[in-house]
Backbone as a printed PyTorch tensor [residue, N CA C, xyz], in Angstrom:
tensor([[[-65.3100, -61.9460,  14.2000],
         [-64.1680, -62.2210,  13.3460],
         [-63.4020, -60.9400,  13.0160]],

        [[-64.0250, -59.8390,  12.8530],
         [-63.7050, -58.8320,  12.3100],
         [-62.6490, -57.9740,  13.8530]],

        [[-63.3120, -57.7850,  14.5990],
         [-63.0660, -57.4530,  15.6580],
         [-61.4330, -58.2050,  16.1140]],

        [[-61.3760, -59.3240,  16.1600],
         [-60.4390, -60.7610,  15.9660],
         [-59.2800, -59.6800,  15.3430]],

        [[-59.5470, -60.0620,  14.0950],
         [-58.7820, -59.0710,  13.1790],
         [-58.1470, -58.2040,  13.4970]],

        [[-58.9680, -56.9530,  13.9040],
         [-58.8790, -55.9500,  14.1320],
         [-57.6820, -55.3240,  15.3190]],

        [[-57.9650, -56.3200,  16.2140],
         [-57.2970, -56.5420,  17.6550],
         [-55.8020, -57.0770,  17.6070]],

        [[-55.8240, -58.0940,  16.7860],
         [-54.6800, -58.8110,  16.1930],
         [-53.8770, -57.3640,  15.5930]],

        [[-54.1830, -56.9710,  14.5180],
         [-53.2830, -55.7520,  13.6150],
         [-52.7960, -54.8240,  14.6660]],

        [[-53.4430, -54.4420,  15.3450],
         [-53.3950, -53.1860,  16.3090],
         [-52.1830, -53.6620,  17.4230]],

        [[-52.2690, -54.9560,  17.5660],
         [-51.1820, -55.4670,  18.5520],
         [-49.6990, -55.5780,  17.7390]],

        [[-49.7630, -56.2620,  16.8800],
         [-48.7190, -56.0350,  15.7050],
         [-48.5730, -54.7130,  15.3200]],

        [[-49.2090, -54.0660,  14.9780],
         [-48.7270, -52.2790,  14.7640],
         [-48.2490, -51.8810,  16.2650]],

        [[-48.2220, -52.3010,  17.8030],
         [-47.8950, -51.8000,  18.7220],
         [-46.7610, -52.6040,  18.8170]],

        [[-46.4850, -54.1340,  18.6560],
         [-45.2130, -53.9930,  19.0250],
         [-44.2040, -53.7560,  17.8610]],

        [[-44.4340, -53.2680,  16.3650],
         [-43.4710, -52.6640,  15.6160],
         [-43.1930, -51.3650,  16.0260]],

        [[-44.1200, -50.5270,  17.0060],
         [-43.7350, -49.3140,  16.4200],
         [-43.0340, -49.5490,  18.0500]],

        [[-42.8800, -50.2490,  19.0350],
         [-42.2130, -50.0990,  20.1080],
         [-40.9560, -50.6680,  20.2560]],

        [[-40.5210, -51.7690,  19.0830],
         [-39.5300, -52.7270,  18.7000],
         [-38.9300, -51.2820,  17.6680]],

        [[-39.2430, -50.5840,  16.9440],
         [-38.6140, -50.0970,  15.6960],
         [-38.0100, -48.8710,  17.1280]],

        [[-38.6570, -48.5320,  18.2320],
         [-38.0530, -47.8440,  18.6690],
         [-37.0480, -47.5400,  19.3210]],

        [[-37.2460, -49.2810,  20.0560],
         [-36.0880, -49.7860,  20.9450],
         [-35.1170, -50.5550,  20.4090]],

        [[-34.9860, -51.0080,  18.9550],
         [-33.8980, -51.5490,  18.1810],
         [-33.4590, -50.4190,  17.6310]],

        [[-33.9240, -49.4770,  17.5170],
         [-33.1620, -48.0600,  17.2800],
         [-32.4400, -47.2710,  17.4480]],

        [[-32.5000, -47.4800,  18.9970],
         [-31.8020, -46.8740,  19.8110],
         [-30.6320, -47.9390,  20.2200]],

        [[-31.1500, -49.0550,  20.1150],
         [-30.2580, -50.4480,  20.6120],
         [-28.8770, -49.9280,  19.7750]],

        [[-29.1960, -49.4590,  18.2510],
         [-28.5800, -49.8630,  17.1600],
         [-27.4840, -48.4390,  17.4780]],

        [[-28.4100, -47.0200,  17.6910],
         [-27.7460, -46.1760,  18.0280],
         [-26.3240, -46.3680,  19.1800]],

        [[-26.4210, -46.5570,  20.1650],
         [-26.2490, -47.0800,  21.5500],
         [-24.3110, -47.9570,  20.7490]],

        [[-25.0480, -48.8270,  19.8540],
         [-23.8140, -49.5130,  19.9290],
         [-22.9920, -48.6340,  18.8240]],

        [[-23.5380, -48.1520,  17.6050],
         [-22.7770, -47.2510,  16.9800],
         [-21.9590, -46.3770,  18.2050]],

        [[-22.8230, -45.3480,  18.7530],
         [-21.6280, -44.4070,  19.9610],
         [-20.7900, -45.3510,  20.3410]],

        [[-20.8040, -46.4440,  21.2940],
         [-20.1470, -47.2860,  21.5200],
         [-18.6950, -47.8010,  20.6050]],

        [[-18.9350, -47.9900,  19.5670],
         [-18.0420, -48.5000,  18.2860],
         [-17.3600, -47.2580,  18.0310]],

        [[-17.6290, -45.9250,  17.8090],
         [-17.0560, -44.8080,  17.6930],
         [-16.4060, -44.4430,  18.7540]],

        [[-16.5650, -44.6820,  20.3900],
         [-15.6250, -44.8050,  20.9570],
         [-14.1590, -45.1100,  21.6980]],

        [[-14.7080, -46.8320,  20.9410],
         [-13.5770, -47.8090,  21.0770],
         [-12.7230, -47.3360,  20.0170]],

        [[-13.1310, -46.8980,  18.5890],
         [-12.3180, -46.6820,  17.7540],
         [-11.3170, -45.3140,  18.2030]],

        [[-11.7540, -44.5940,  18.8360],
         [-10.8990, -43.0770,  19.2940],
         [-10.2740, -43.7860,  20.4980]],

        [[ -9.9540, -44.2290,  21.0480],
         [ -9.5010, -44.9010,  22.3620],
         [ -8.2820, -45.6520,  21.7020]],

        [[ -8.6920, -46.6540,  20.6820],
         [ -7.1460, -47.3910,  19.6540],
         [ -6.6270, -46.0160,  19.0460]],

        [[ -7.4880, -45.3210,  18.4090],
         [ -6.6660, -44.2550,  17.7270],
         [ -5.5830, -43.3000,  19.0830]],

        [[ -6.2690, -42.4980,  19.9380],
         [ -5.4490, -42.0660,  20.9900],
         [ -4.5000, -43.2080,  21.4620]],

        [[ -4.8330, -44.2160,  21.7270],
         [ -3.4430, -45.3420,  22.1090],
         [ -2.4920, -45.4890,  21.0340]],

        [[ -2.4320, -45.4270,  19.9210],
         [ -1.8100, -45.4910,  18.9800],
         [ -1.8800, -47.0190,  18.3120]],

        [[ -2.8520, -47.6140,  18.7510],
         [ -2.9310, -49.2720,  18.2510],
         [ -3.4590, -49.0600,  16.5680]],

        [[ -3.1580, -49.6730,  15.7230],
         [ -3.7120, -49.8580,  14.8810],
         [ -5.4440, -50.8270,  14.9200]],

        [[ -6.4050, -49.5010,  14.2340],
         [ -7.4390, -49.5440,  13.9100],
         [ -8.5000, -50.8540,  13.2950]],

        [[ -7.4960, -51.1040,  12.4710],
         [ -7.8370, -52.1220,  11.2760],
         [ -7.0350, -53.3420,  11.0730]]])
């Protein structure tokens, strides 16, 4: 049972710490992204907002 347990947590602590890494970067990724499009309207002269 313990073992059960044990095995279980360890799998859940592996895919948070591999999810916190790759939604991280996901999250990064689209920020650059969003900061680009925004300099691209700004150099075109489109309004931003």
């Amino acid at each position: 049972m313990l073992w059960t347990i044990a095995v279980v947590l360890l799998v859940l602590w592996f895919l948070g710490l591999v999810t916190s890494y790759t939604m991280g970067g996901f999250i990064h990724i689209l920020f650059v992204l969003a900061i680009i499009v925004v300099l691209i309207r700004v150099i075109r002269g489109e309004k931003v907002i």
